[in-house]
Every structure is written in C-alpha cells, then in structure tokens.
C-alpha positions, 0 to 999 in steps of 0.5 A: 462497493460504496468504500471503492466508489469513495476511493475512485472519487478521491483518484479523480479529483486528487483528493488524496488527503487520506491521514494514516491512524496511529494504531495501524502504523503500531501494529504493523510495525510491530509485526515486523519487530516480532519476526526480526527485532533489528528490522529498524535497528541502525537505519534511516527511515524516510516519511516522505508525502507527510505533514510532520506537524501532525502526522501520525507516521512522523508521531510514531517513530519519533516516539519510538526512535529508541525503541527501534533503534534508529539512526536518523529519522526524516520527515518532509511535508509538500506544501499543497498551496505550491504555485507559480505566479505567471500571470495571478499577483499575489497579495501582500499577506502571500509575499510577507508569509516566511513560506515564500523563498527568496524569489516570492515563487512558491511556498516552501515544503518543510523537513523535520530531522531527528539523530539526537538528544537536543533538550538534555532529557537523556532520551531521544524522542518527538520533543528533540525533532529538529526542523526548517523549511526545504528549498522546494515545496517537497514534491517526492519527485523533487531533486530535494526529496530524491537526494533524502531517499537515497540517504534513506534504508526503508521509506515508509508512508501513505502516498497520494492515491492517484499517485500509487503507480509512480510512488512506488517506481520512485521508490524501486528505482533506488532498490530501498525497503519499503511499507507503504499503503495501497489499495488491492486493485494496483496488484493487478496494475503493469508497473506492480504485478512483476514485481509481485510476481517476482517476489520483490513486493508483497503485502504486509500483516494487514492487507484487505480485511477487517479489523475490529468489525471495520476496514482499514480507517482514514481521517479526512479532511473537514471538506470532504464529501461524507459519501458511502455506508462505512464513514462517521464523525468522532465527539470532536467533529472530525471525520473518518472513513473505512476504505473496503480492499486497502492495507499495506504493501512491503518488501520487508520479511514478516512472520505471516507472509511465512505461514502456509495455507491449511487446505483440504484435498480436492475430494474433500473440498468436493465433499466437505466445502462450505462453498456451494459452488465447489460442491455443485459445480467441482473445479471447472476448466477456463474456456481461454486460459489452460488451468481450473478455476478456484473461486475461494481462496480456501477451496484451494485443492492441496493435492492439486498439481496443475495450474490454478486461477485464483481471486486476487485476495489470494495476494494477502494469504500468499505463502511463497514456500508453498505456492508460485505465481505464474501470471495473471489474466490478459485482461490485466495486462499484455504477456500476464498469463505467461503463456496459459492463454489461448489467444484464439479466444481473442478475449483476455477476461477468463471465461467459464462457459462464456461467462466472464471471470473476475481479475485472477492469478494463476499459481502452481503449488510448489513442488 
C-alpha cells in the first residue's frame, strides 16, 4: 500500500521526522484517564526522541501537568546535526554557536523540566517549563538519557521508525510503563511477539484504523517527498501524511483492551456471514500448521475450541479474557507457532491448499 511504501522509505533513509498531532496524544491519554483517572497521578513521565520547543507531546502534558497530577515532566531533544569533527573543520559560525560543549566536538541535545510554579501564576503549566542544554546530543541510547529513564514511571512518545526495535528493548529493559507509536507489521518482529504474546505489550485505544475518514496523520518536514494517495498540504503550507497500519502500543490498562468480541457460532457464520469466503469455502485446515484458518477477525467462531489462525489486525480487537495467544507462524520467526507446525512442510509461511497464507497468530478461546 502506498501509505506503507511511504513508511518503508522513511526506514531506509532514516527519515524518521514523523511529528505526533496534538488530538491523538489527547485522545489517547484521555482513554487511559477514563478507565483509571490516577494513571498519571504522582508519577514521572519521560518524552524522550522529542523536540520540546514544539513538540506536541511536550504541549500536551505540559498544559496538563495538573490535570494529571504529575510529579515531574522531562523532555529531551537529540540534536540531529550532532557530529564529531575527525577530519571536516568547522566553520567559525559552528564554533561560536552556544550548542557546542566545551571541547567544540558536537552539538549539545536540550532537556526541558517542569515540577513547579516558576512565574507566581498559582498553577503549574507550559510557561513554567524549566530548561538548559544536556551534556550530550540526547541519543535515548545515552548514559544521560538512560539516567532519566530510569528516574522515569511511564515514557511516552514517537520514536524513530527505523529505530522501533531498539527503543522498545530500551524501554523494557528498565521494566517502565510505556505509550508510544508503532506500525502493525513490528507485532510480528523476535524482539516484539513474546512480549505480545506474554501479555507485557499490547496496543492502545487506536491502533490501525481510521478515525474521521483518515489513518493516523503525521507532519512532515518541509523536505519531504509528498509521495502516496493519503498526504496534503494545510493553508499554512505545511505537510501532512496518513500513515495506513499505525497507532499506539502500550502496557498500560485501558477499558477496550477489556471489551470481548461479539462473534457468531460457527453455524451461524457459516450461514449468516457477510464474508463470501466463510459461507463458500467454511473454516479450512492449514496443510503445514495444526489449526483452521479464520480470515476475518469477525468471522471468529465463538463456540470454537481448537486452535485458530488469525490476521494480525486481530491484535487491535484482542480481549485477554477471552482469547489466548498461543504463537504466530514460523515465517515470523523461529519457535512461534509453538508447536502447531509440522516442520515436515519445510515451509514456514502457512499454506491452504499450497496457497500461501499472509502473517497470522494462532489464539485459542479461553476456557
């Protein structure tokens, strides 16, 4: 799809400057303050891989910081232009500029702090952010910014798409909470389907659908390439993308998450079901995996107790009351399928008939 070859770009070319809009980061949180009001009460929320001069994440809590009932909000910037001068000399306006530390090496990142009240205004908000420049360009992966996560209770922001993999094992490592936004085809990646499958990650309110006619909608620098069908350019000129399979990932309680599927019975589906393919062809068996295929999330059988291979956009309607992951197909990675493959097929894609499947989990209807 055009929105994905758009993503794909931006991977290979690192151009991850992919900025967040002030409405999502409103309604999400917001889901997360209907189910448990104290979510962000008294804690410390980290936005890291952030531009706090701007950045809508840092606008949001910042102007919510009661509303929340914050302890401490902490926001840092990497500095993109970081480099070290081996063998390029600098010009005199780069050595003069207040961004170089002391050894004229590279260009400082900045950290913007908010605890209190600085101006007397009897309220804590965006106009009493504190700030001044780190010691280093505000790489997450720095011992500067590791120090602040772990000070952190939840980290919450949009990091770079071609570094999803290694943000998120940042972040896990020091067992914090977490929402942050992610494209669907990482569910499937080693370093993310164990914990998906382990119930320690799961995706948020919005995750890989339309709201308001659109997909989930970035803003782009002026230099990027306007290629793809769901992209335009505001009155003010600047340039926004629809990116198709994106939304937020988290490990923090929401009340959908909660919300079970209402699903028909294996006859009725067989019978009544808007799916062409379920009333033709039923529930066929893989030919490599032990379980039946379900190609709609909808057409899950409820009265089903075996072992069911389902598209991955089944992630986004998963209710762990009602369902188990048991695996994934091999294809995806080595040991997924839990045991359901018969590796004498010596093909890890699931296959019906010698057709091959798309990516899928396999779940198993709580008893």
């Amino acid at each position: 799809m055009a929105n994905n070859t758009n993503l794909g770009a931006a991977k290979a070319a690192k151009n991850d400057e992919f900025y967040t809009q002030y409405a999502d980061i409103q309604k999400e949180v917001n889901a997360y303050l209907e189910y448990n009001p104290d979510t962000f009460r008294d804690k410390t929320v980290l936005l890291p891989c952030d531009d706090p001069e701007w950045s809508n994440f840092t606008r949001f809590f910042a102007q919510n910081f009661e509303r929340l009932g914050l302890k401490r909000l902490i926001s840092t910037s990497y500095a993109v232009e970081s480099k070290k001068y081996k063998d390029y000399e600098p010009t005199l306006f780069e050595t003069e500029s207040p961004l170089f530390d002391v050894d004229k090496t590279r260009i400082k990142g900045k950290i913007f702090e908010l605890t209190r009240d600085t101006n007397g205004s009897g309220r804590i908000d965006i106009d009493d952010l504190e700030w001044h420049y780190l010691e280093g360009d505000g790489d997450f992966r720095s011992s500067e910014v590791c120090a602040l996560r772990d000070q952190a209770d939840i980290i919450v922001t949009n990091p770079p798409f071609s570094l999803f993999r290694e943000f998120l094992g940042w972040i896990m490592e020091a067992g914090k909470l977490f929402l942050i936004i992610g494209n669907v085809n990482c569910v499937t990646y080693k370093e993310v389907f164990p914990l998906i499958k382990a119930n320690r990650l799961w995706t948020g309110t919005r995750f890989n659908r339309r709201d308001g006619g659109k997909n989930m909608t970035f803003l782009v620098p002026d230099s990027y390439p306007m290629i793809g069908t769901e992209l335009y350019i505001d009155e003010k000129g600047k340039k926004y993308i629809s990116v198709a399979g994106t939304g937020w990932f988290t490990n923090m309680e929401h009340g959908r998450r909660h919300e079970p599927l209402r699903l028909m019975s294996m006859k009725d589906n067989l019978r009544f079901s808007k799916h062409a393919d379920i009333k033709e062809k039923g529930y066929r068996k893989y030919d490599n995996y032990e379980a039946i295929e379900v190609p709609f999330t909808d057409a899950i059988p409820d009265d089903y107790d075996g072992v069911m291979g389902v598209p991955i956009s089944f992630l986004d309607k998963y209710c762990p009351e009602q369902f188990e992951i048991i695996g994934a197909t091999e294809s995806e990675g080595r040991g997924f399928s839990n045991g359901l493959w018969i590796a004498s097929s010596g093909i890890a894609q699931a296959t019906i008939e010698g057709q091959k499947v798309y990516k899928r989990f396999f779940i198993r209807k709580k008893q």
